[in-house]
C-alpha positions as CSV (number, residue, x, y, z in Angstrom):
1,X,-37.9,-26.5,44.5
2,X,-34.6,-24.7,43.0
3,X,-31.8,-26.3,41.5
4,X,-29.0,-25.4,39.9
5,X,-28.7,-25.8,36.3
6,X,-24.7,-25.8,34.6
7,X,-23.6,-26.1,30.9
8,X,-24.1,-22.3,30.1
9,X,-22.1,-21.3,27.2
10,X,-22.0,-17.7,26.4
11,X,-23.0,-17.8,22.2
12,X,-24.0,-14.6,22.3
13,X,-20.4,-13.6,23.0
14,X,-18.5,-16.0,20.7
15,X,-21.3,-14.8,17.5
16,X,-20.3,-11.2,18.7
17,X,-16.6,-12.2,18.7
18,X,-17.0,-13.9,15.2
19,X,-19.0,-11.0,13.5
20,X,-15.9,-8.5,14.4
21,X,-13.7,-11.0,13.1
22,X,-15.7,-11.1,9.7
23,X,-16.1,-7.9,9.9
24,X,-12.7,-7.0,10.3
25,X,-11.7,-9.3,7.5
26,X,-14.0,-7.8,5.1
27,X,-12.6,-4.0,6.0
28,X,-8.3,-5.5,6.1
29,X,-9.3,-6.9,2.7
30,X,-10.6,-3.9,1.1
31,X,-8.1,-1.4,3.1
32,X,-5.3,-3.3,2.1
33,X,-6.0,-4.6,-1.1
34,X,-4.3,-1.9,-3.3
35,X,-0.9,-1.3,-1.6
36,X,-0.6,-5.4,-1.3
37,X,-0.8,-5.3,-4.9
38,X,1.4,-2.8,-4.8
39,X,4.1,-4.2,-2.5
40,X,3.4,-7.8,-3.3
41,X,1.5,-8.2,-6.4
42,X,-1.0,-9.8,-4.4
43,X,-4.3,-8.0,-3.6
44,X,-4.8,-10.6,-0.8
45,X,-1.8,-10.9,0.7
46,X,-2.6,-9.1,3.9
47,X,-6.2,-10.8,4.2
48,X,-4.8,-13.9,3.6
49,X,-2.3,-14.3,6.5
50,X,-4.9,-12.5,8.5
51,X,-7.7,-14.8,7.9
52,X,-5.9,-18.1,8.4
53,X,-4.6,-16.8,11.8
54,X,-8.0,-15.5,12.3
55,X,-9.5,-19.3,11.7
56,X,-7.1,-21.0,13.7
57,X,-7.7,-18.6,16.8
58,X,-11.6,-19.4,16.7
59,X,-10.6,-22.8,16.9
60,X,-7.8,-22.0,19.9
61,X,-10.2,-19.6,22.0
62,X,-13.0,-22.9,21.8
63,X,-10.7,-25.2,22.4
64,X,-9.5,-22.9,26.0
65,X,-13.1,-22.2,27.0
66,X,-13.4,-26.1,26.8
67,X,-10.4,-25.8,30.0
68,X,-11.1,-25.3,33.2
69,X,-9.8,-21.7,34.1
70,X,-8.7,-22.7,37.7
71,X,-5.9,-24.6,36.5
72,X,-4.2,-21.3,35.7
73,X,-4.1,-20.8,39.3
74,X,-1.1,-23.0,39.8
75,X,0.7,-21.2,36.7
76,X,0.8,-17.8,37.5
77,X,4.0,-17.5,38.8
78,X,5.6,-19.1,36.2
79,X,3.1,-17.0,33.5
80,X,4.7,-14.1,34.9
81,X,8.2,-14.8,34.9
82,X,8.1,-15.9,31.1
83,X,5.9,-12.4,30.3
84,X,9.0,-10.9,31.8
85,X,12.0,-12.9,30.5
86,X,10.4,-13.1,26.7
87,X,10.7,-9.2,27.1
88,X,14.0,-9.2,27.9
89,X,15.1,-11.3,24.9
90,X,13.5,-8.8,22.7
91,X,17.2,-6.7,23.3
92,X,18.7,-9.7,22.2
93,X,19.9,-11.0,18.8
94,X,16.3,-12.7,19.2
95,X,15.0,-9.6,18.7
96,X,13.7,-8.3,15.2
97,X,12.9,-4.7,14.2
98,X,9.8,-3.4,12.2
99,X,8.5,0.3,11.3
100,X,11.6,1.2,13.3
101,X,10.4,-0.4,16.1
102,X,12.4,-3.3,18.0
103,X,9.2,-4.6,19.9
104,X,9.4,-8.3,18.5
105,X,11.0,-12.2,18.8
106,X,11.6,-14.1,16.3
107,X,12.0,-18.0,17.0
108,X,12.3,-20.2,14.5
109,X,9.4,-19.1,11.8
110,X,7.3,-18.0,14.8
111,X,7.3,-13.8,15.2
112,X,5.8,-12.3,17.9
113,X,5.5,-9.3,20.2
114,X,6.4,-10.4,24.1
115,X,4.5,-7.7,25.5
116,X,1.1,-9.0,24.4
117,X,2.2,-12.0,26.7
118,X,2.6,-9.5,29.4
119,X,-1.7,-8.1,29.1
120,X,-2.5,-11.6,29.6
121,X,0.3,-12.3,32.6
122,X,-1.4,-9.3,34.1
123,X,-4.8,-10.2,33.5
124,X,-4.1,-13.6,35.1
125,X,-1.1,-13.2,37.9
126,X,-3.4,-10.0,39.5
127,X,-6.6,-12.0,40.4
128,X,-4.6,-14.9,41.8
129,X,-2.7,-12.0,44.1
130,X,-5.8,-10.5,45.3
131,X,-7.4,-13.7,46.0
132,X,-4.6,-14.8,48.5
133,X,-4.1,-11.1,50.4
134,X,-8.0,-11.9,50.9
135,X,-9.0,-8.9,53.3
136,X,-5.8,-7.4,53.4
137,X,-6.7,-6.2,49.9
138,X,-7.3,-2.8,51.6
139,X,-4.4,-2.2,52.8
140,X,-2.3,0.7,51.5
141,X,0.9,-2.4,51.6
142,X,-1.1,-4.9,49.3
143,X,-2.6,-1.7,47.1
144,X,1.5,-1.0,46.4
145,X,2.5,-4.5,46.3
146,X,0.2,-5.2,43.3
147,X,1.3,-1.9,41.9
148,X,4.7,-3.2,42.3
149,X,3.9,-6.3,40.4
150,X,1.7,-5.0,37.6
151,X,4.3,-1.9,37.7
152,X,7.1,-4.3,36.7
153,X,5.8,-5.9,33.5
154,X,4.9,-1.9,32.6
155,X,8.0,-0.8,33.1
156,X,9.4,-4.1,31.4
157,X,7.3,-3.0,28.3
158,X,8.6,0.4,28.3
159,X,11.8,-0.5,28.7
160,X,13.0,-3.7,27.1
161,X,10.3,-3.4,24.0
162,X,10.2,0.6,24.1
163,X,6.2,0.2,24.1
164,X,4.8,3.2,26.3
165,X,1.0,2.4,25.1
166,X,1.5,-1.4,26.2
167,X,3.1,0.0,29.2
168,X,0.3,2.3,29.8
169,X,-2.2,-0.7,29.2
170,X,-0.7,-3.0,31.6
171,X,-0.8,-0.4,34.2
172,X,-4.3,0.6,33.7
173,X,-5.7,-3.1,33.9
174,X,-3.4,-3.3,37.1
175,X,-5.4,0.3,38.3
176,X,-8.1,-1.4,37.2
177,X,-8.1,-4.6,39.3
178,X,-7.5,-3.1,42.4
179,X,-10.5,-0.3,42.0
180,X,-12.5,-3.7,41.4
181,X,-11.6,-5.5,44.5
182,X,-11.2,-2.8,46.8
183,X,-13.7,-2.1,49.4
184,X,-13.3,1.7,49.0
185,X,-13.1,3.5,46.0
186,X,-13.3,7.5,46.5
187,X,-9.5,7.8,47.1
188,X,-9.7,6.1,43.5
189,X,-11.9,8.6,42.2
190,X,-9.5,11.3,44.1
191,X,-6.2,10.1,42.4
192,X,-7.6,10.0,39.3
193,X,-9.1,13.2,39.3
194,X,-5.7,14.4,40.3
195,X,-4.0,12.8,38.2
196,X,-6.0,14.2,34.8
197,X,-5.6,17.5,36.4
198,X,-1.7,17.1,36.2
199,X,-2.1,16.0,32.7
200,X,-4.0,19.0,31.5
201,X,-1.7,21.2,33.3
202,X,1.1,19.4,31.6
203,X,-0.4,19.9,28.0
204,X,-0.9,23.0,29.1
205,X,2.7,24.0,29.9
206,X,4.1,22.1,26.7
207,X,1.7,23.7,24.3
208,X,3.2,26.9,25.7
209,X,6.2,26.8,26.2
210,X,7.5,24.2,23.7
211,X,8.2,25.5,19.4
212,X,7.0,23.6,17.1
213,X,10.2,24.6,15.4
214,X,12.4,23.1,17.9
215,X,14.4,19.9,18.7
216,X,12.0,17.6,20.4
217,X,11.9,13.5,21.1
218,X,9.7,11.5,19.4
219,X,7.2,11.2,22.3
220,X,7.2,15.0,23.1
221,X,6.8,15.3,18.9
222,X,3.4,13.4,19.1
223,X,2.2,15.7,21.3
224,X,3.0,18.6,19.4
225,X,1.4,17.2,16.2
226,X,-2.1,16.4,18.7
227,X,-1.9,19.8,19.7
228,X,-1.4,21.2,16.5
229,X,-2.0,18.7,13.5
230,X,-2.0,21.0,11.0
231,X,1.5,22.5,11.6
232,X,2.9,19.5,11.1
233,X,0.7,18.3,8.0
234,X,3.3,17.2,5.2
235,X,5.9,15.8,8.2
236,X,4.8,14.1,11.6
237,X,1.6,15.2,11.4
238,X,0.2,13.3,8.1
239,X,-1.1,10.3,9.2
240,X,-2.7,12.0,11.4
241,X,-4.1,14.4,9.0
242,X,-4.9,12.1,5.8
243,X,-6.6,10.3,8.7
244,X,-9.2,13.1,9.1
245,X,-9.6,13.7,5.9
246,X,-10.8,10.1,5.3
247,X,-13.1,10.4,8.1
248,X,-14.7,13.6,7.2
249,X,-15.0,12.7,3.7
250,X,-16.9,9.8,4.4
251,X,-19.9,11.8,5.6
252,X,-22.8,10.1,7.1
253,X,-23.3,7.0,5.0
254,X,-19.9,6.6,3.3
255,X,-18.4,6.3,-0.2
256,X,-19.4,2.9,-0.4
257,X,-17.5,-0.3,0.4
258,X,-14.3,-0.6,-1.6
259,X,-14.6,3.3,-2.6
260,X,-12.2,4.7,-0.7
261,X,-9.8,6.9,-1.7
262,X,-7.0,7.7,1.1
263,X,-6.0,4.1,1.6
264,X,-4.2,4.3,-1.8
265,X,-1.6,5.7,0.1
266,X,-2.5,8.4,1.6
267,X,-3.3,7.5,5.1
268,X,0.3,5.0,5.9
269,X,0.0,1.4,7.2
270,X,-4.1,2.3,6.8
271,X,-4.6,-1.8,7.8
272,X,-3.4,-1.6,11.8
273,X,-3.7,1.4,13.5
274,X,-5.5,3.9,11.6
275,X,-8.3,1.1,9.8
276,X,-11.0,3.0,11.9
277,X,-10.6,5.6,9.6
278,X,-11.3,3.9,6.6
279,X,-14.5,2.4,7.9
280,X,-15.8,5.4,8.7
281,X,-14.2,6.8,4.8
282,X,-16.4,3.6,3.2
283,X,-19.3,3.4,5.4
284,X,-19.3,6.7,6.9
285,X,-19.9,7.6,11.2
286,X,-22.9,5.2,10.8
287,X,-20.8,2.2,9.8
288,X,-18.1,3.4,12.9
289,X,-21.6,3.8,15.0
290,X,-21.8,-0.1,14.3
291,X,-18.7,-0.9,14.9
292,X,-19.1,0.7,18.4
293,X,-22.5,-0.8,19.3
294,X,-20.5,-4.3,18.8
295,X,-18.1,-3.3,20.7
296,X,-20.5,-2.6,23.1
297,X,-22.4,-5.5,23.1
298,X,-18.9,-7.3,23.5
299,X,-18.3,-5.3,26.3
300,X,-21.6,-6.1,27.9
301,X,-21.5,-9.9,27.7
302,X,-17.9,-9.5,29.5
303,X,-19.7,-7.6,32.1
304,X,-22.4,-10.2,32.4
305,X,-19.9,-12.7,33.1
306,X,-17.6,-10.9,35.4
307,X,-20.6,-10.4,37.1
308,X,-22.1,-14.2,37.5
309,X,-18.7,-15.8,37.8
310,X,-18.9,-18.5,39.5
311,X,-15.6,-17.4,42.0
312,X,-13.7,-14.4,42.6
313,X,-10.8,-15.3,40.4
314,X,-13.0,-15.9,37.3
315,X,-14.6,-12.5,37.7
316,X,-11.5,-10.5,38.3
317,X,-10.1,-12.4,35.1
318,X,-12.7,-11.3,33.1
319,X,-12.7,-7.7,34.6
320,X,-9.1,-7.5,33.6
321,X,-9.8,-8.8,30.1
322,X,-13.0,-6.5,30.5
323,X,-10.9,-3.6,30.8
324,X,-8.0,-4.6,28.6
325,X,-10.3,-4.7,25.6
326,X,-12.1,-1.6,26.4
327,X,-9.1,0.7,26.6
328,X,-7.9,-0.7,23.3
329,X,-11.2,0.5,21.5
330,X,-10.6,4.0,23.2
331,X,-7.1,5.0,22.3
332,X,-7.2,3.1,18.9
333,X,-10.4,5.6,18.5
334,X,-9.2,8.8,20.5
335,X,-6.3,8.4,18.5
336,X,-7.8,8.3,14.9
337,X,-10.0,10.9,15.7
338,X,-7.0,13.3,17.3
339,X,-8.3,13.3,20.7
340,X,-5.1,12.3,22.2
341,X,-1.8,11.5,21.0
342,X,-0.9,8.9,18.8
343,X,0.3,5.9,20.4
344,X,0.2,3.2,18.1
345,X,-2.6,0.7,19.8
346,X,-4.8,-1.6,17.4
347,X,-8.0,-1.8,17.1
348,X,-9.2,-5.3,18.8
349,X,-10.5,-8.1,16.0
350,X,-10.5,-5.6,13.2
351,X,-6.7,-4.1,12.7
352,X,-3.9,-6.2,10.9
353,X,-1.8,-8.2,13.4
354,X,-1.2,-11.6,14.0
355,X,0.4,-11.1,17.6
356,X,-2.5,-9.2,18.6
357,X,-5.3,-11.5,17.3
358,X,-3.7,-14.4,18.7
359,X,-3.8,-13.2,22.5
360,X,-6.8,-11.3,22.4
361,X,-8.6,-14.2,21.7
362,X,-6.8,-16.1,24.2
363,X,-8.2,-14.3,26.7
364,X,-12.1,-14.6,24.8
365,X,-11.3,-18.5,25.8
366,X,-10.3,-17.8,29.0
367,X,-13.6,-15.4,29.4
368,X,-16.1,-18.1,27.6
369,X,-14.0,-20.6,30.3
370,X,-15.5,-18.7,32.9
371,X,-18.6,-18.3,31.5
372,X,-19.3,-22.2,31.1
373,X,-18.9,-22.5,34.5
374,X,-21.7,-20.3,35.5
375,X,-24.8,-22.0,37.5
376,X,-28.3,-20.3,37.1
377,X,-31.2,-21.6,39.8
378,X,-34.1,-23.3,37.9
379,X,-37.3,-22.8,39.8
């Protein structure tokens, strides 16, 4: 006789979670430690913000998983709306500037980034959407209605917080959904081919046509510098560079933890988007190997649960989140490594950034929510 059994609760994912975060910790503190001293006269001044928030999100993303999921059901719209409207206030006198960026809110003592709100508005509002069109799902309408919808908090990132790699993030999670729940995916497999076609042909045509000497935006600039680093070495191009340099001096096995010699300065702002670099600097590519098998393994236990969800809506969620946390790995990494342009995206659980932390592990409680909700048949 079969039964089913509940109370699952994915460990394996929340030890995988908390070893990044420790791990993370351990690389912000010795990254950072020098220009805080610097800047602060504190060697721990990064490590320390980053490991209460760090703490305190554990706590948050346990505390969610402990929620049932399905409540979120009835907030979407409103989820949504606020992704949007916090957005909008970011062109405000709300709005703070940092690294000549304008992508934050400041309320009260709390500072934030709206458009992290906007992954997880996407992540939740999409599932709900496909779950009501039901078969109508493939339908060319309800294929550009969710477009629409996932199009608008892109386009509200581009616009309001001038943050094209969020933008591009939100609109691959929204691609992403719909691939997952639609019945037929070759046209996807056709407009994606096409569309990487027109890229190449793109790079193409600007690395041809456009001098490196000339009077380019900032956008069109960081495409010059990926195209040709080492033109641009002691101006746009040196993060980029020193970045290299870190990685290549690290060999196989690295200078040893702490022994690094291009975060004192050399590589800017080492601590968010370019820390792969100094991993791989201390601990060489078979520390960065490491750091990709657990973001593997991560990856894997999301799979697992997108896969044994015990509804629809779960397992959309988590194949949103799924895909949210896997394209942050790869353009943090392509970028570090000069395989595409720079575009300013952290690496999950390991870069500097309270914003970031806070709603990535948001969404780990909303995936270890679905999880506990999983029934296995006992024989």
């Amino acid at each position: 006789m079969q039964h089913a059994r509940a109370d699952y609760y994915d460990y394996s994912l929340v030890a995988v979670i908390v070893l990044l975060i420790c791990f993370g910790l351990v690389m912000l503190y010795s990254t950072s430690s020098y220009m805080a001293e610097v800047k602060y006269g504190n060697d721990m001044f990064y490590f320390k913000k980053q490991a209460a928030i760090s703490v305190a999100c554990i706590v948050m993303a346990l505390i969610i998983s402990r929620i049932d999921y399905h409540i979120l059901y009835y907030f979407t719209t409103i989820l949504y709306v606020a992704a949007f409207g916090l957005m909008l206030l970011v062109k405000t006198p709300l709005g703070t500037a940092a690294n000549g960026a304008q992508r934050w809110l400041q309320i009260g003592p709390i500072q934030f980034q709206p458009s992290e709100i906007a992954k997880v508005a996407v992540i939740v509002c999409l599932p709900c959407m496909i779950i009501k069109m039901g078969r109508r799902i493939k339908t060319l309408k309800a294929c550009m209605v969710l477009l629409g919808v996932g199009g608008l908090l892109a386009f509200g990132a581009y616009q309001f917080t001038d943050n094209l790699s969020t933008a591009i993030i939100i609109f691959a999670i929204t691609v992403g959904l719909i691939f997952v729940a639609h019945p037929d995916t070759k046209i996807f497999f056709i407009l994606g081919g096409a569309g990487i076609a027109g890229i190449a042909a793109l790079v193409m045509f600007l690395n041809a046509t456009v001098s490196v000497d000339g009077d380019i935006s900032f956008r069109l600039r960081r495409i010059m510098v990926w195209l040709h680093p080492e033109d641009f070495a002691d101006t746009w191009g040196y993060q980029t560079i020193q970045a290299l340099y870190a990685i290549g001096s690290g060999g196989f096995f690295g200078r040893g933890l702490g022994n690094s010699i291009q975060k004192l300065g050399s590589v800017p702002e080492a601590q968010n988007d370019m820390i792969f670099s100094i991993i791989c600097e201390e601990l060489g590519i078979f520390g960065g190997i490491i750091v990709l098998l657990l973001y593997a393994y991560l990856l894997y236990r999301l799979f697992f649960i997108a896969q044994n969800a015990p509804d629809m809506f779960g397992s959309l969620m988590v194949s949103g989140i799924f895909i949210h946390i896997a394209l942050q790995v790869i353009l943090n990494i392509a970028v570090v490594v000069n395989l595409m342009p720079n575009t300013g995206v952290t690496l999950p659980f390991i870069s500097y950034g309270g914003t970031s932390i806070v709603f990535l592990m948001a969404e780990m409680g909303l995936a270890l929510s679905v999880a506990r909700q999983i029934k296995f048949k006992d024989s």
